[in-house]
Structures are given as structure tokens and as C-alpha cells.
C-alpha positions in Angstrom: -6.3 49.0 19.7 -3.9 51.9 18.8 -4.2 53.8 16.4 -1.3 53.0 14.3 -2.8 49.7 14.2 -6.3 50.2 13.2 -4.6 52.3 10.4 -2.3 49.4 9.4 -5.7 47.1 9.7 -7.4 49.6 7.7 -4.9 49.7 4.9 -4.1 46.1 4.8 -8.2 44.8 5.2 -8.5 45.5 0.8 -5.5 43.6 0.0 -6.8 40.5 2.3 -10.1 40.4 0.8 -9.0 40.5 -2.6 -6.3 38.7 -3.0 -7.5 35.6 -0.5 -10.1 34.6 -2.6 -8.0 34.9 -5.3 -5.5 32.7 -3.9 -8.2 30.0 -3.1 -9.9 30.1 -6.9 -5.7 29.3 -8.1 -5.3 26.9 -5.5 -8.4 24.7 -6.3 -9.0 25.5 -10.1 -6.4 23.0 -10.3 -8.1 20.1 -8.3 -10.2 19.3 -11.7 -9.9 15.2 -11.8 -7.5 13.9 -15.0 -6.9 10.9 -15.7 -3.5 10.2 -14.7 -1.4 7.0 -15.2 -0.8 5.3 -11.5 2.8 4.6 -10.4 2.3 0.1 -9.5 5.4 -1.2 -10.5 5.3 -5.1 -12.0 4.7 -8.0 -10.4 7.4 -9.8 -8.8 8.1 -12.6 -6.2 10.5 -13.8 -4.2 8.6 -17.1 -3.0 9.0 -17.6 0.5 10.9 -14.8 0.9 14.0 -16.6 2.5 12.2 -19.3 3.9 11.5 -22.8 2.9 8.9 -23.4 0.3 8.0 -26.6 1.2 9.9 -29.9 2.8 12.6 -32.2 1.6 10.0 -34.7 0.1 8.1 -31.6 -1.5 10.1 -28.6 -2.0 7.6 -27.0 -3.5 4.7 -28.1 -0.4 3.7 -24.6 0.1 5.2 -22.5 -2.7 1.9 -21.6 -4.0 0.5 -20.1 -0.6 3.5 -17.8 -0.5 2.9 -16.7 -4.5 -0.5 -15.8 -3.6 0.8 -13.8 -0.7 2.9 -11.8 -2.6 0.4 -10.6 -5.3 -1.9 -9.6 -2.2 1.4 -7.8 -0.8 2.1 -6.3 -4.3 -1.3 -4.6 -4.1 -1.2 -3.3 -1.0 -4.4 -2.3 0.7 -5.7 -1.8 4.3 -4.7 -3.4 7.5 -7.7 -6.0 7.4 -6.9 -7.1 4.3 -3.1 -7.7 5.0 -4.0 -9.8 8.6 -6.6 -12.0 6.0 -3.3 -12.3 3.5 -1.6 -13.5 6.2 -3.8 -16.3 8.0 -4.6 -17.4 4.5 -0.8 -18.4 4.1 -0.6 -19.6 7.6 -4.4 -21.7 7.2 -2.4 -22.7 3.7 0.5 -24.0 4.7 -1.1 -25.4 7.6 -3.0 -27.2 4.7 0.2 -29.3 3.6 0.5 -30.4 6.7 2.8 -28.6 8.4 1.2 -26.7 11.3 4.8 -25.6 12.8 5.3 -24.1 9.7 2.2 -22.2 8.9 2.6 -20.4 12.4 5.9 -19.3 12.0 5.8 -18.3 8.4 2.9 -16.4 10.2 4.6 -14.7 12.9 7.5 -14.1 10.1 4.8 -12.1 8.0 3.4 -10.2 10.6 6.4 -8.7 12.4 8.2 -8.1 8.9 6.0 -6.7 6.3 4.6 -3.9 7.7 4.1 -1.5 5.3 6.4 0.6 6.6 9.6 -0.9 6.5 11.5 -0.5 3.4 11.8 -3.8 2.2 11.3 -4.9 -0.8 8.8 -7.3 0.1 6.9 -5.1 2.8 2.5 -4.5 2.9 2.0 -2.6 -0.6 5.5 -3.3 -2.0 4.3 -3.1 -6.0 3.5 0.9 -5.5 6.7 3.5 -6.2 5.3 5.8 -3.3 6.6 4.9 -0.5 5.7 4.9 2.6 2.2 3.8 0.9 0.5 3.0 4.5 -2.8 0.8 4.9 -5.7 2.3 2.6 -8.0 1.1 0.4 -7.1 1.0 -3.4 -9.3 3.6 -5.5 -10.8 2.4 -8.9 -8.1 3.4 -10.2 -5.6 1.3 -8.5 -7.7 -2.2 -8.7 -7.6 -1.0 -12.9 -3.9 -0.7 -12.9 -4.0 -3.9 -10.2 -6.2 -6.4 -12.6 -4.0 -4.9 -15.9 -0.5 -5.8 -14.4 -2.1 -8.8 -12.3 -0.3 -12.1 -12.8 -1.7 -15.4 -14.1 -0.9 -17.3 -10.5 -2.6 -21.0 -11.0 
């Protein structure tokens, strides 16, 4: 090392070791947990988001498989629980007797509402931060979830 450096080192050594853990008591003296209100927007749905709800005989066959999907795609959570959204509307519709259509409302679901497209009806949609990603909801966010939840029957 030359010696300009070591001199520069020297000099320089004081104002690191005082100031860093200065800068590190600021930085985290502010990570104290406050309450603080969360940003889930109200619930809303679109049905079957562009797709039929149900036949000619029953136009509403289904309509309550893709109303329950929504509210689990309003809240949002991790990739598990969005593949168990959507087989429980596919096993649903499949219910009503239409097979063809549980399977392609499946496939529909699946390629388009990932959670990071953005849709308005995409994995998480009811949150203003965007992208949200897959994650579980904090305590928190299942309060703010169960306040703003819907009465779906």
C-alpha cells in the first residue's frame, strides 16, 4: 500500500466508524411496527369474466362458481391457493354438468390471470400494489380481507 493511501485510510477510518453506525441506528429506528391502514380496494365482479355463465336453459348454471372465484382472485394469495381457486371452478362447473365447460373455463383461468398481467381481473386483483406476486396474506391483510369480504350465498 503506498503511502498516500494508508494516509487517506488513516484519515478516512474515524469518519467510517462513526458515522456507519450512525447511519444504521437512522435507518432501522424507523422499522418500529404501526399500525397502518392496508391498500385492498372493494370487492367487485365481473362474473364469468367474458364467458358464459351458464347455458341457454340456465344462464345462470355456473354463475356462482365464477363469483366465488373472483373473491378468491380479489384476495390474492400464493400460487397453491390460486391452482385450488381454479380447479374448484373447473370441479364446479363440471358440477352443472358441463365438463367441456369446466375445462376450458379452466385452461381460460390459468393462462390469463396470472398475477402479473395487468388486468383487471388478474391473481390478487383487489390490492392497489401492483405487481402484488404470489404470497401469503399477513394478519393484517385476512383483517382488511374478512372486513371488505362480500356476503356471496
Amino acid at each position: 500500500m503506498s503511502k498516500l493511501s494508508a494516509r487517506l485510510l488513516k484519515a478516512v477510518r474515524p469518519l467510517i466508524t462513526g458515522i456507519c453506525p450512525m447511519l444504521l441506528a437512522l435507518t432501522f429506528s424507523n422499522c418500529r411496527t404501526l399500525p397502518r391502514e392496508v391498500p385492498l380496494r372493494d370487492f367487485t365482479t365481473d362474473g364469468c369474466t367474458g364467458g358464459p355463465e351458464g347455458t341457454r336453459c340456465d344462464p345462470d348454471a355456473w354463475l356462482h362458481a365464477c363469483l366465488e372465484h373472483d373473491f378468491r382472485y380479489w384476495q390474492g394469495g400464493t400460487r397453491k391457493q390460486r391452482r385450488e381457486a381454479d380447479i374448484l371452478l373447473r370441479e364446479q362447473i363440471r358440477e352443472t354438468g358441463n365438463p367441456g365447460m369446466g375445462n376450458l373455463a379452466f385452461v381460460a383461468v390459468r393462462v390469463g390471470g396470472s398475477a402479473l398481467w395487468p388486468t383487471p381481473f388478474r391473481w390478487g386483483y383487489g390490492w392497489e400494489q401492483y405487481p402484488r406476486f404470489y404470497r401469503p396474506l399477513t394478519e393484517e391483510e385476512k383483517k382488511a380481507v374478512r372486513k371488505k369480504a362480500p356476503a356471496i350465498n
